[in-house]
N, C-alpha and C positions, 0 to 999 in steps of 0.2 A: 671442524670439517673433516678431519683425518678421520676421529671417532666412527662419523657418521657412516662415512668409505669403508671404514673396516667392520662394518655392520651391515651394509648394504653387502657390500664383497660375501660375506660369508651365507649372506642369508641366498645369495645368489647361488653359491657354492653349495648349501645347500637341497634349492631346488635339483641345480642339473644330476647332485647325485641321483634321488630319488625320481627323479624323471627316468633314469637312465637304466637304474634296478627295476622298476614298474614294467620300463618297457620290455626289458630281456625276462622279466616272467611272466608278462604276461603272452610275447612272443615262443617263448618255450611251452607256456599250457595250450595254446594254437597249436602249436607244431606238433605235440605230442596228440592231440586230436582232431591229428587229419586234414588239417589247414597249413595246407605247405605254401613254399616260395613269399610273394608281395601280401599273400591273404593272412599270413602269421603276423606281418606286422602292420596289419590296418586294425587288426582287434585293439589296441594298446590305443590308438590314436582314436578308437571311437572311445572307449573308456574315457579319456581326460579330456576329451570333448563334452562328454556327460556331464561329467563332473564342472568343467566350467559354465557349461548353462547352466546347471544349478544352481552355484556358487554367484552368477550375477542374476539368479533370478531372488536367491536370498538378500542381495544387497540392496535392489533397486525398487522392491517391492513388499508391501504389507503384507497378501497373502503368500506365505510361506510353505503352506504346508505340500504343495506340489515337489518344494524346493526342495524341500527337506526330504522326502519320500525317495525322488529321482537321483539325489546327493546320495546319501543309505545305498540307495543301488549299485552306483557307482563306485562307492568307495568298498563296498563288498566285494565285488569283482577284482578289483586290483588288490585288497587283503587278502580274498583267496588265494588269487595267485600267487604273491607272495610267500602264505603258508603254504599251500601247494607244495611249491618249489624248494621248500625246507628243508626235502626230504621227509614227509609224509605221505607224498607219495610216488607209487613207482612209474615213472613219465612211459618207462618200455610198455606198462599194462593200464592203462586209462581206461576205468570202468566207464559203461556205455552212459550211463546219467550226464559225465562229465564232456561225455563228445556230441550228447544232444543239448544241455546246457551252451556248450561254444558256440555253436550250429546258429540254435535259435537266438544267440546274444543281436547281431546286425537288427535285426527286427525290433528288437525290445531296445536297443539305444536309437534307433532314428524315431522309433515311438516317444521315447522321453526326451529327444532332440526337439521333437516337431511341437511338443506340447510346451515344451518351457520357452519355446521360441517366438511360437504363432499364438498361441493363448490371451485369451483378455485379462490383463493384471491390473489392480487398480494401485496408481501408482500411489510413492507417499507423502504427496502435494495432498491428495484428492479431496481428501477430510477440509482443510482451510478453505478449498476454494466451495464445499458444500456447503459450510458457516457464513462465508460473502453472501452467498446465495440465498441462505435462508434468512442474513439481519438484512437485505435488500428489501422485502415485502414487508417487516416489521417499520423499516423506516416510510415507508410507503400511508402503511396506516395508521403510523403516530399523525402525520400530515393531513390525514384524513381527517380526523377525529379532535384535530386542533381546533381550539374555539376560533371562531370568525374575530377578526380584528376588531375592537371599536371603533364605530366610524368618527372622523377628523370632523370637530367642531366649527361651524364658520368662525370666522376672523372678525371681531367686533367692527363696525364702520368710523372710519378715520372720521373726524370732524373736517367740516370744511373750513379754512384759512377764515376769518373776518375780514373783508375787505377794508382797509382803513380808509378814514374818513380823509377826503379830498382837502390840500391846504389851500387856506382863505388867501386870499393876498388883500392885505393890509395898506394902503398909502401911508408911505413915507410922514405926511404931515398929519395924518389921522394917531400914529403913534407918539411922533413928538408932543400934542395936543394931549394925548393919554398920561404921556409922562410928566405934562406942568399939573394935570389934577389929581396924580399921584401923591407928587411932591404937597401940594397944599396939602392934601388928606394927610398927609404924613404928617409932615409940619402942626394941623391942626388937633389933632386927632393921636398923636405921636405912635402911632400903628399903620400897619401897611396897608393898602385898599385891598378889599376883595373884589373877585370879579362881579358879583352883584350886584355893588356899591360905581365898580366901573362901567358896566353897563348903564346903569340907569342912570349916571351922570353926563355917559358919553350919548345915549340914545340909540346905543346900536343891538344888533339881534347877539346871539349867543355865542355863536363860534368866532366872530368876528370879535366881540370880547373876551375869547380864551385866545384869542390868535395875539390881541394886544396882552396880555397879560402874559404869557409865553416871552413876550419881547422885551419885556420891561425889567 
C-alpha cells in the first residue's frame, strides 16, 4: 500500500510540474504576441483542454484517427512553446507568423473541441452488439427451414374389461348330494369325478356344475 502511495505521490508530482512549466510558456509565447493580462492565460488552458478531448476520444472509441490528428495538434502547441521559450527564440522580437499563429489558435481549438466532442463516434461495444444482431435473423431461419415434426401416432385402443360371468348360487343340499356321488366315483373308480361325469349324474346345466365342482 505504502508502495502504491509513493507511486501515485510521484506521478502526481509529476503532472503538476509539467502542468505548471506548460502553463508559464505557453502564457509567456501569448504575452510575447500581444495577448496580454487574462488572454495570456486562457491560451494554456485551451491547449490542455484539447489535449484531453483527445486523449478521451482515443480511449473511449474505435475511430481514432480524429483523436490522434487533434492530439498531434495539441501536443505541438505546447512543445512549441516549450522550445520556444528555450531560448530560441527572442520573446522582445516575435516574428509576425508567430503572432498570427496565437491569434488564430481560439478558433482552431474550439474547432477541435467541438468535433471531438459533438461528433458521432462508434463506440467499442458496437461490433458485439452488430453480431447479436446479425445471429438473430440466422436463428430465425434455421426455424424456418426446420422439418415439420412427425405427427404423434394414435394410441392403440385399450381392450374392454370381460365382464365376468355372474355366480350361480348353488343349494346347500344340491352340494352335499354332489359330494356323496363324488365320494362313490371316487371310491369306485379310485379317480376324482370330472365335471362331465358331475353333470350328467347330477342332471344339472353347466355353470351350476362348475359352481358344484369349484365347492368340492
Amino acid at each position: 500500500m505504502r508502495a502504491l502511495l509513493a507511486r501515485v505521490d510521484a506521478v502526481l508530482v509529476q503532472a503538476v510540474i509539467a502542468a505548471a512549466l506548460s502553463f508559464a510558456h505557453l502564457h509567456d509565447i501569448a504575452s510575447a504576441a500581444g495577448q496580454d493580462g487574462w488572454k495570456a492565460w486562457a491560451y494554456p488552458v485551451s491547449v490542455d483542454l484539447l489535449l484531453v478531448a483527445a486523449w478521451r476520444r482515443l480511449r473511449t472509441c474505435d475511430e481514432k484517427a480524429a483523436g490522434w490528428c487533434w492530439f498531434v495538434i495539441a501536443l505541438g502547441a505546447s512543445l512549441g512553446a516549450n522550445v520556444a521559450t528555450a531560448g530560441l527564440l527572442d520573446l522582445n522580437h516575435v516574428p509576425a507568423w508567430l503572432r498570427i499563429l496565437v491569434a488564430g489558435w481560439p478558433a482552431v481549438a474550439f474547432l477541435g473541441g467541438t468535433l471531438l466532442a459533438h461528433s458521432t463516434a462508434v463506440p467499442a461495444e458496437a461490433p458485439a452488439a452488430e453480431e447479436d444482431q446479425e445471429e438473430e435473423p440466422t436463428a430465425i431461419e434455421d426455424q424456418e427451414h426446420a422439418p415439420d415434426p412427425a405427427p404423434a401416432l394414435p394410441a392403440p385402443p385399450v381392450p374392454e374389461p370381460t365382464p365376468a360371468p355372474p355366480a350361480v348360487s348353488v343349494p346347500a343340499a344340491l352340494v352335499e348330494h354332489a359330494r356323496k356321488v363324488a365320494t362313490e366315483h371316487h371310491t369306485r373308480t379310485g379317480t376324482a369325478i370330472d365335471t362331465p361325469t358331475l353333470r350328467a349324474r347330477l342332471g344339472v346345466s353347466l355353470p351350476i356344475a362348475d359352481a358344484i365342482a369349484a365347492q368340492l
